[in-house]
N, C-alpha and C positions, 0 to 999 in steps of 0.2 A: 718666637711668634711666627707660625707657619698658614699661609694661606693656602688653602684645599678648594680645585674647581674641578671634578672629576680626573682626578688624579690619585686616586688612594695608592696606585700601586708604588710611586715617586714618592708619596710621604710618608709611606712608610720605610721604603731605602735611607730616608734622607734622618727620619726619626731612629732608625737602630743605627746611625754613623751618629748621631747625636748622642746615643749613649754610652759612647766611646769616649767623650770629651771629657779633659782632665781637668777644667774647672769646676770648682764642689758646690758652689750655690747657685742653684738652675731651675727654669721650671718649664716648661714646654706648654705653650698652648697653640692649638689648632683652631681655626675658624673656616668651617666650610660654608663655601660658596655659592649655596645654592647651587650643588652639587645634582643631574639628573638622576644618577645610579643611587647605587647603596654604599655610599662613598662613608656618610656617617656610622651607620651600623658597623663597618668592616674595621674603619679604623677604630671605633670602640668595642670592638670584639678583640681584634689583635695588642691592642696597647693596653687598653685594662685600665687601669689608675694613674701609669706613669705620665699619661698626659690629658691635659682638659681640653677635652673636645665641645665647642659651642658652633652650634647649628642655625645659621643664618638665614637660612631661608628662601634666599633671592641670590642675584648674582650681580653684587655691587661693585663690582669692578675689583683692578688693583689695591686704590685707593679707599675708599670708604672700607673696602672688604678688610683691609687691612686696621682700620681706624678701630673698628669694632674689637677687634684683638688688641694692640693697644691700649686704649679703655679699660678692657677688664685687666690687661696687664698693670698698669695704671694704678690702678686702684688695691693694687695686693702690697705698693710700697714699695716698688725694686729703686735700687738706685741708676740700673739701665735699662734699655729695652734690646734685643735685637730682632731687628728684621730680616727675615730670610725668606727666599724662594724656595719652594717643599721640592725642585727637583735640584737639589743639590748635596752634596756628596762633602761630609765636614771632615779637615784634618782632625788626631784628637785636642791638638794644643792651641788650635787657632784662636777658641776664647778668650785664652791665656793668655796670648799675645795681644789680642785686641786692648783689654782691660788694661794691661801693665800701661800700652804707650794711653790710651784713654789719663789715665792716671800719673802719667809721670807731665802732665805739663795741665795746668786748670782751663789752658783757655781750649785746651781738646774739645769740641762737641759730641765727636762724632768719629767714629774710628774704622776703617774699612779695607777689608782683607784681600790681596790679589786672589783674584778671580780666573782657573785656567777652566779648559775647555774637556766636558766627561772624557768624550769619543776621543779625545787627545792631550790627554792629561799634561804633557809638556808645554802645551800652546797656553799663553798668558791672553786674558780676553780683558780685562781690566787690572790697574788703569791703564788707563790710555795717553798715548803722550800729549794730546792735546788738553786733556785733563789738568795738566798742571799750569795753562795758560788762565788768565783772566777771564772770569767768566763770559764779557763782552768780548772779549776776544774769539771765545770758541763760538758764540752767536755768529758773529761777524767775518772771522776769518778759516770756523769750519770746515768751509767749501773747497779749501785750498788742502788741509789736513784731512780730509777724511779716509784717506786710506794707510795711513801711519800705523804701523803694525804697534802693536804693545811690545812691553818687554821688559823684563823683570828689575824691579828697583833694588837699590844695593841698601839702603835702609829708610825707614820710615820720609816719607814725603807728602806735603802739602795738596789736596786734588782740589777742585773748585767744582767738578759737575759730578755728582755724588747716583752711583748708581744703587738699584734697590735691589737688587738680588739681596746682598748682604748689607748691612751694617748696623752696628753697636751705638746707640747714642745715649747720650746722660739726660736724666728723667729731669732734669732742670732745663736742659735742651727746648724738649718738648714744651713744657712751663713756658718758655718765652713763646717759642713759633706757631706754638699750636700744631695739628697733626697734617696729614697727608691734605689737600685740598681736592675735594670731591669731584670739581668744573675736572679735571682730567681723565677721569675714569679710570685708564689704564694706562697708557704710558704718560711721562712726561712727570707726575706727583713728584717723584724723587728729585727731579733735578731742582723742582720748583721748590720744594723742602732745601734742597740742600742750598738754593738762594738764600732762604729766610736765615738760613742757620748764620752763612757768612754776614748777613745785614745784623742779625744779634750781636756780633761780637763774637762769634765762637771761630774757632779753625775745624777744617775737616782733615784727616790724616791718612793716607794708604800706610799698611804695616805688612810686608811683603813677608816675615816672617810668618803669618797668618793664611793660612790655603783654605780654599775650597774649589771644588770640583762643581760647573751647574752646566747644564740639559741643553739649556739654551731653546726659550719659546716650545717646551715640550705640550705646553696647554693648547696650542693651537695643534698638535698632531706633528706633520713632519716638516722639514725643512722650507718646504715650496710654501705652504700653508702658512707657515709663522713670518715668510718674506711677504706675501702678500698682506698678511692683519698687520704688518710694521708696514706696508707701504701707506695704510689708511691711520693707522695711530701713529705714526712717527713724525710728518705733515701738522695733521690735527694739533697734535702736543705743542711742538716749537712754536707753530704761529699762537696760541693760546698762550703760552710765556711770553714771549715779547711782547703781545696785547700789554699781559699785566702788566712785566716788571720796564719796559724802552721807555727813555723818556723819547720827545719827538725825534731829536736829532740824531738818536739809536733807531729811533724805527726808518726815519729817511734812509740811514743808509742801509739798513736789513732790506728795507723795499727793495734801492737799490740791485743789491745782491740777490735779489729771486730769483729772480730767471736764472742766474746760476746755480742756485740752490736746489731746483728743481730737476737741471741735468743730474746733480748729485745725485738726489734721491731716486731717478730713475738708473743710476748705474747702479748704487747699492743696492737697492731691493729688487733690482733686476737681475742679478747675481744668481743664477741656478735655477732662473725661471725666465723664459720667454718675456721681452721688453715690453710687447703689446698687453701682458697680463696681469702689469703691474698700472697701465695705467687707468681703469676704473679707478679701483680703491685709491690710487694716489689723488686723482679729481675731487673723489669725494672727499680727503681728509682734509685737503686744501682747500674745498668750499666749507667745512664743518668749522673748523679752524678761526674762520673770517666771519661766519655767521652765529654761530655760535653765543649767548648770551651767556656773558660773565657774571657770576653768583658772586665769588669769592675774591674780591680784589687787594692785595695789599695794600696797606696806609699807614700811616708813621704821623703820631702824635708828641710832642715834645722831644722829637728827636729820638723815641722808643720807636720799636716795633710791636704794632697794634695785629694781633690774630686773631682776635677772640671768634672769627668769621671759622673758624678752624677750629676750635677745641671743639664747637660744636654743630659739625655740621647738619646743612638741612637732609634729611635722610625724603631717598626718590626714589 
């Protein structure tokens, strides 16, 4: 399942390393984004039959954009899904690997492949170390971790904040959590996903045998460009999760930590761009964040997990 936002020329790098992959039962489908160019024509002229290209129309973000593929994935009967970012660059056995550890243990949901960097193929970009801390923890004690370089795991491991470049989840997964949550638009979905998944009962897995190569923020253009849309979505996202998922005595102390949180986020996204230029967009995701009206709230009825706000969302 590959999300197309004027990007043809990345999905289709990312679809011919996709037919290189040595697992036999596959099916590609594309969801363009409301793409400006002639992003669908091209990729239905170059690919031909090998994959299903469905034309969305609009540009619903990460999330929903992603939910529509999904859906029709969905409904064809897989026993997985994956989710991938179309600027990404696939080992051919990473499936392989995903599936096996998916499969060797039931309570797997979710299986997710170390993630290095195109431009420097050696550098590990996920996971991350602080990834394998408690969820609350990486809310709360982030700020102290956030420059903790990654680094390559010696075998399969446990993560808690699930990112969405890649990952492999089982169609029963979905069944319980329901899909990506629309209130995010673009960042933030996956993490918020990969809460529900842990609140089901499932585990989420890194399998370090399993590579790919991704762009990193290539949809927003170049480096300066994707720091400043994460200075406004990055903001936005976490305060939007902690809304949902803190109870109060999480949120006092995340309050707490703001003000620290906030130096964070201007050293990161300030990183290869002037400090001053980061903070508009940081302002606004911070006020979007806090004002913002929550559609999609999680609830928990006899001690299940209630989605149904998510199998079907409201389409905006």
């Amino acid at each position: 399942m590959l999300l197309n936002w004027n990007g043809w020329r990345d999905t289709l790098e990312c679809v011919r390393s996709h037919r290189k992959v040595s697992y036999p039962n596959l099916s590609i489908v594309i969801v363009d984004n409301g793409s400006s160019g002639d992003d669908v024509a091209i990729l239905r002229r170059e690919l031909g039959d090998a994959c299903e290209v469905i034309e969305n129309g609009r540009n619903d973000g990460y999330c929903e954009g992603n939910n529509v593929g999904i859906r029709y994935a969905l409904s064809r009967g897989p026993d997985y899904v994956l989710v991938l970012n179309n600027d990404t660059v696939l080992d051919p056995d990473f499936l392989s690997h995903l599936v096996t550890a998916a499969e060797a243990d039931p309570k797997v949901g979710v299986a997710v492949p170390s993630i290095y960097l195109y431009d420097d193929p050696e550098t590990v970009a996920y996971p991350r170390p602080i990834d394998r801390w408690p969820l609350m923890a990486h809310v709360h004690l982030g700020v102290f971790f956030q420059f903790l370089r990654p680094k390559e795991l010696s075998g399969p491991a446990v993560v808690r904040l699930l990112d969405g470049c890649c990952f492999l989840v089982k169609r029963e997964v979905l069944e319980t959590t329901g899909l990506f949550d629309p209130d995010y638009f673009f960042a933030g979905g996956s993490g918020d996903l990969g809460k529900l998944v842990m609140d089901g009962g499932f585990k989420m897995i890194a399998v370090p045998r399993a590579k790919i190569w991704a762009k990193v923020a290539r949809s927003f253009g170049d480096r300066r460009q994707g720091a400043l849309a994460y200075a406004y979505w990055g903001p936005r996202s976490e305060i939007l999760f902690v809304r949902k998922h803190l109870a109060w005595p999480h949120l006092v102390l995340w309050g707490a930590l703001l003000p620290l949180r906030i130096a964070v986020w201007l050293i990161a996204y300030g990183r290869g761009v002037r400090t001053f230029a980061v903070l508009p967009p940081l302002a606004r995701g911070i006020w979007d964040g806090f004002r913002l009206r929550i559609a999609h709230r999680p609830t928990r009825q006899d001690g299940s997990l209630s989605a149904d706000h998510l199998r079907s969302p409201r389409r905006r």
